[in-house]
C-alpha positions as CSV (number, residue, x, y, z in Angstrom):
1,X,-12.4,28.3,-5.4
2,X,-10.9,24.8,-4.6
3,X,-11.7,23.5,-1.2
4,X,-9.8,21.2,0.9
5,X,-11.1,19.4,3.9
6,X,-10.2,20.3,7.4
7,X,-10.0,17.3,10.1
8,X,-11.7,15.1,7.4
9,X,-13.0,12.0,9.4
10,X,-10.2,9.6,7.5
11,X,-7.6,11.8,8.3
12,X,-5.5,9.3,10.2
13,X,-6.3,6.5,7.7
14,X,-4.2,8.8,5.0
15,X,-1.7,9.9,7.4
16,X,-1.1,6.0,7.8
17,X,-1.0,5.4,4.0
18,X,1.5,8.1,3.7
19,X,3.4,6.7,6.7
20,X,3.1,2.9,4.8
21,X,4.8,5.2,1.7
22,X,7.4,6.6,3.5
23,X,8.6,3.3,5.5
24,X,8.6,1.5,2.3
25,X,11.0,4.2,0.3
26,X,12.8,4.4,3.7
27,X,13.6,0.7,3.5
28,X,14.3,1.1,-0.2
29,X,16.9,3.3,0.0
30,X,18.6,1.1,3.4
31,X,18.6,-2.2,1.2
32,X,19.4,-0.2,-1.5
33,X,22.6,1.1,0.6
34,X,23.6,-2.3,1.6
35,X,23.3,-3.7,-2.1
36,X,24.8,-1.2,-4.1
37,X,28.1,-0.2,-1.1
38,X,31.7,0.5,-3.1
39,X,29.7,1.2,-6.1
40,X,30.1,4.3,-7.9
41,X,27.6,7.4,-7.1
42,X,26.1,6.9,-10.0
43,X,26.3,3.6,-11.2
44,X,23.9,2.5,-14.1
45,X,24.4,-0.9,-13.3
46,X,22.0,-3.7,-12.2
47,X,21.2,-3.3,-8.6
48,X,17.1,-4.3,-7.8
49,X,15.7,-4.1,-4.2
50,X,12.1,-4.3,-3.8
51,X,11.6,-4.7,-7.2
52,X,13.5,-1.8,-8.5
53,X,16.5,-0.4,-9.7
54,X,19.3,1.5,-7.4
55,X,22.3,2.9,-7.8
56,X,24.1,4.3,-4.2
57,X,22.9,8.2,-4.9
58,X,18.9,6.8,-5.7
59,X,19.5,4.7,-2.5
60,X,20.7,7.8,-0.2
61,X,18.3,10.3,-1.8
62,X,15.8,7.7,-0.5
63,X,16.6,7.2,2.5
64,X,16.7,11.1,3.3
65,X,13.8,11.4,1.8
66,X,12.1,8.3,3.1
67,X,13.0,9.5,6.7
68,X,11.0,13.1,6.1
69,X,8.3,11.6,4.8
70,X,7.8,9.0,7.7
71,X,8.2,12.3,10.3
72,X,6.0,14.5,8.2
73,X,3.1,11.3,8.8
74,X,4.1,11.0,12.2
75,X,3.4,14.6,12.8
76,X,0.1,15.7,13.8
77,X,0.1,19.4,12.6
78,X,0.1,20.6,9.6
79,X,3.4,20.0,8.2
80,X,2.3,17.2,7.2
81,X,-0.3,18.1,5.8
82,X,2.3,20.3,3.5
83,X,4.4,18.2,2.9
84,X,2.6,15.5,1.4
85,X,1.3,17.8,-1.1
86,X,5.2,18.7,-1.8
87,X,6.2,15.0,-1.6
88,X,3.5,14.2,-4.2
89,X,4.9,17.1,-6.7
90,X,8.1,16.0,-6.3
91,X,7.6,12.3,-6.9
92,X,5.2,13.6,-9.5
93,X,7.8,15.8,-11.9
94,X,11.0,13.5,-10.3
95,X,8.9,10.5,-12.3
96,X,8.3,12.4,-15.5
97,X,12.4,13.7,-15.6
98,X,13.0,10.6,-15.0
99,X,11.4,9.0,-17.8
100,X,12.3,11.5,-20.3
101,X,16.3,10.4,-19.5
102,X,15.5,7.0,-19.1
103,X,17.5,5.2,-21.6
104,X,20.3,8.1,-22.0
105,X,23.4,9.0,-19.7
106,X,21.5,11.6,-18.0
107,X,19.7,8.6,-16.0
108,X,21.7,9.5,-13.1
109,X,19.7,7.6,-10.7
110,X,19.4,4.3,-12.4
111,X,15.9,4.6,-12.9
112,X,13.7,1.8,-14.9
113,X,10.2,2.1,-15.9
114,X,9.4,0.1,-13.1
115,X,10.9,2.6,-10.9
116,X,9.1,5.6,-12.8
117,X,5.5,3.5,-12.5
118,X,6.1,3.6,-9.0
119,X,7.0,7.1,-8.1
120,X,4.4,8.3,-10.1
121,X,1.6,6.4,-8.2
122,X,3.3,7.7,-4.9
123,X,2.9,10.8,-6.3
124,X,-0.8,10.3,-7.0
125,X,-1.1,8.9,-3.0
126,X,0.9,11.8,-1.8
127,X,-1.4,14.3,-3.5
128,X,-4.6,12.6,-2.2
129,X,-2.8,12.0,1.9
130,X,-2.6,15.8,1.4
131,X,-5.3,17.2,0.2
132,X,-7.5,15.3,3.0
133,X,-5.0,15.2,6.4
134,X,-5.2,18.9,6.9
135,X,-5.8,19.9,10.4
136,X,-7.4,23.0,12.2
137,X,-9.6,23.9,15.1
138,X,-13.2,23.3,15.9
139,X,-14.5,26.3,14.7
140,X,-13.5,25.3,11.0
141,X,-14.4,22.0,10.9
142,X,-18.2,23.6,11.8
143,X,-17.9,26.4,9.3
144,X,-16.9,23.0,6.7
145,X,-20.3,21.7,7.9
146,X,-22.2,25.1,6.6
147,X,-20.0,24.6,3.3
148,X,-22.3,24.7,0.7
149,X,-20.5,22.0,-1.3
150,X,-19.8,20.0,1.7
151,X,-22.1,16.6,1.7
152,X,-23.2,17.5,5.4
153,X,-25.1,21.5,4.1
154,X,-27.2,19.3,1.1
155,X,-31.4,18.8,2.0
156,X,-32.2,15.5,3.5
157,X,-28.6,14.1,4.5
């Protein structure tokens, strides 16, 4: 049976990388607003922010998105917890589509390979923020220390 952590020591060191994430894609998509305004929705043209390509749907999608990602970080529950692992997925299989249209008309988003790189290693960050920034009470972070593939249950630690 998989296990993941609860109220893992580093917890707010992933919550803050996730937070970093979601600021950063947040920012994308409002310089990616101001670059790519009067465009077309989906313009394949050759708007860069940041170091990769927009068109003005990829730049609002981002922003939404962006702006859920940065609350889910700032939220101290478990929502966040949830919807890192989501946000990872989706970044995950938005990455791969991506990549399979990339050089077709169905690359509605303007993606480059740049731009598939990087939301495939937010995807990989989003998985890891979530499988370790899951929160419950007292009683399970003991019943983690008894876990007998925990580090904390093996002899002589």
């Amino acid at each position: 049976m998989a296990h993941i952590p609860v109220n893992h020591p580093a917890r707010p060191v992933y919550r803050a990388i996730a937070g970093l994430i979601g600021l950063y894609i947040l920012v994308f998509g409002v310089l990616g607003l101001i670059e790519t305004v009067g465009d077309p929705l989906f313009n394949r043209g050759s708007h860069w922010v940041l170091g990769l390509r927009t068109n003005l749907a990829f730049a609002l999608v981002s922003v939404v998105f962006g702006a859920v990602v940065l609350f889910g970080a700032l939220h101290r529950g478990n929502l966040g917890h949830f919807m890192n692992l989501t946000a990872g997925v989706v970044f995950l299989l938005t990455g791969l589509a991506m990549m399979t249209v990339l050089q077709t008309e169905a690359n509605i988003l303007n993606f480059s390979m740049s731009t598939v790189i990087v939301s495939m290693l937010f995807g990989l960050a989003f998985l890891a923020t979530g499988l370790y920034d899951k929160v419950g009470p007292p009683e399970h972070a003991e019943a983690e220390a008894e876990y007998p593939g925990s580090s904390s249950a093996r002899p002589g630690r």
